[in-house]
C-alpha angles and dihedrals in degrees: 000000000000116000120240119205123243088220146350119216100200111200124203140149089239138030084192123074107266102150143319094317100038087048089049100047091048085048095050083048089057095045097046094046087048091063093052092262121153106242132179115180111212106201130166091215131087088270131243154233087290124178127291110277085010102134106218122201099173115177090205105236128162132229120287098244102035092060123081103288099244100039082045098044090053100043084047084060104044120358097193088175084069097037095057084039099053084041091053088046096055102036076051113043099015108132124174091260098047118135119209099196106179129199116171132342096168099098110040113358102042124199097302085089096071084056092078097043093068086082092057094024090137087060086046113126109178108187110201105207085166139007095273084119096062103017135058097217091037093241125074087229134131100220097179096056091024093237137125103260119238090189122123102251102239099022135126094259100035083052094049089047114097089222092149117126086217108022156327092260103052083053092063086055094052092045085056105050089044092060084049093051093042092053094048079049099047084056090056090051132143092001088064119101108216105203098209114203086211134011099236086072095082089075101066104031086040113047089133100052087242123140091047081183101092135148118176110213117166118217131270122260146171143216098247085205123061090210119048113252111241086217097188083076093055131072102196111123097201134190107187123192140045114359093232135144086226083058096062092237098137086039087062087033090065097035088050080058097047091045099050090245114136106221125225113207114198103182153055138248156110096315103033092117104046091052094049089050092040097050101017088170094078126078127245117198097176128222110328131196114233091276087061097035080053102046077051112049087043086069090043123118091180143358119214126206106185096174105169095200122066096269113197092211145015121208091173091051099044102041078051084062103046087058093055095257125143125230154213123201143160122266090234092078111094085229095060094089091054098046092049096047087065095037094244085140156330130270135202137202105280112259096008103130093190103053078051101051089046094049084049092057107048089043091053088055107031105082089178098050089052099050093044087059089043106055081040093061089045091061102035115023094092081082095064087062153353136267113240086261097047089050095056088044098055094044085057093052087050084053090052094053086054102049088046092058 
């Protein structure tokens, strides 16, 4: 009989929607409140419009990068206001069959939260929605060369790299946050659970074999139209997401060009300006709700993800799918080898501008390629994700292997 937790404490930067993992630990809230599950939500935010029944203790920080640069580099560091709120609340509210399920602490709480979950390590569930657990800048991505970095993370030469999407010295900070998280993990270790979002990303947070404790549950997604596209109709060339160099935006920007596509960018984001005064041929439709990604999606003939980093998961690509819309996307996504073993889509070597522009072209002229991809998405691209139940299902699955243990 499977073993259902008393409470989950569920532990992120922000209650309010600030990006994938923020979005993810406020879902998991409503679906596990929603299964009469006892829920409080530790954020170090103000705290935000949560769930019904959903129990809030927010700390109100602010952003990193939104506070005064010394008070806010330190806290960063260390937050020992979080750290002394999370260790009254357990030495409070801790019963035998608490889950501590964390999401990010690299905004707002800092490191110091992992400090009072020693005590409870073996009820421990760390979800990586990204690399932040392995690697200072969270990607595994030369930004500077634009590049996936091969460097060991902490090493001499991955320290003396000025990897930093903003500078050298903020990657000193973040090497030293991360040696201070790596020490408070370290102190978790093995008894933590790490809830990867793919399994290729063991490879790049685990080179040493540690952390022995890993389930591998992929993301929730769903089809954005209610009906599957039937893309070799439609003409759009799309790229859905941020508007960011790392995502390879002004690399498909200029292939789109060579190749004679026409790119709809559907987005914001830093670089949302440049590229629209850089390749003013394209179209920019902004960022849209679910009606207009929709509208959109339903006109699209394919959708292209040209990361240029080893990204462990694509929303863009996999809602695409499970709408019935082919893809292109850079080998350099840990879901590229599954998409191309059922023929959903093509990839390309990440940053070649060439292979890119060639695989536009022929997409844009091939109607049965397109629809063979298509009707093959349709039928295949469920395995690339999880519906919101089945989400909820598997991570309880992941809590009753830990009670069990």
């Amino acid at each position: 009989m499977a073993m259902v937790p008393d409470q989950v404490v569920i532990i992120s930067d922000f209650s309010t929607v600030q990006g994938g993992a923020s979005k993810l630990a406020v879902l998991q809230a409503a679906l596990l409140a929603a299964r009469g599950i006892k829920v409080t939500f530790f954020s170090g935010d103000e705290g935000g419009a949560l769930p019904d029944g959903v129990a809030s203790v927010a700390l109100g920080g602010a952003r990193l990068l939104e506070g005064k640069k010394l008070s806010a580099a330190l806290k960063g560091l260390w937050n020992k206001d979080a750290q002394r709120a999370l260790a009254r609340w357990v030495v409070t509210n801790d019963t035998a069959k608490t889950i501590y399920h964390v999401h990010g602490y690299h905004q707002t709480l800092s490191p110091s939260v992992l400090g009072p979950l020693q005590s409870v390590r073996d009820r421990v569930v760390m979800h990586a929605h990204d690399y932040f657990l392995a690697c200072p800048n969270g990607a595994f991505f030369d930004y500077g060369s634009a590049t996936t970095c091969a460097r060991r993370p902490m090493s001499g030469a991955g320290i003396g790299r000025n990897c930093d999407k903003r500078s050298y010295a903020q990657k000193l900070w973040r090497t030293s946050r991360q040696g201070l998280q790596n020490a408070a993990r370290r102190r978790l270790c093995p008894d933590v659970t790490t809830v990867l979002i793919h399994e290729g990303m063991a490879q790049y947070l685990f080179r040493d074999g540690a952390d022995a404790r890993i389930a591998v549950v992929p993301n929730p997604a769903t089809a954005p139209c209610t009906q599957p596209v039937d893309a070799s109709r439609n003409k759009d060339i799309l790229y859905v997401g941020d508007i960011h160099h790392y995502k390879g935006v002004a690399l498909l920007a200029r292939a789109g060009k060579q190749a004679g596509v026409r790119i709809r960018f559907v987005g914001k984001g830093q670089d949302l300006d440049r590229l629209k005064r850089d390749y003013p041929d394209h179209l920019f439709d902004g960022w849209q709700d679910k009606a207009g990604l929709r509208r959109i999606l339903s006109g699209a003939r394919v959708s292209v993800s040209p990361t240029l980093g080893p990204e462990p998961f694509g929303l863009a690509p996999t809602e695409a799918l499970l709408s019935g819309v082919p893809v292109v996307l850079s080998d350099s996504m840990l879901l590229a080898p599954q998409i191309v073993a059922h023929n959903m889509g093509q990839t390309f070597a990440a940053g070649d501008c060439d292979m890119l522009a060639g695989c536009l072209a022929r997409l844009e002229s091939d109607d049965m390629l397109i629809k063979e991809m298509s009707q093959n998405a349709i039928r295949h691209a469920r395995q690339l994700s999880l519906d919101e139940d089945g989400w909820a299902d598997a991570l309880l699955t992941v809590y009753d292997d830990v009670l069990a243990a």
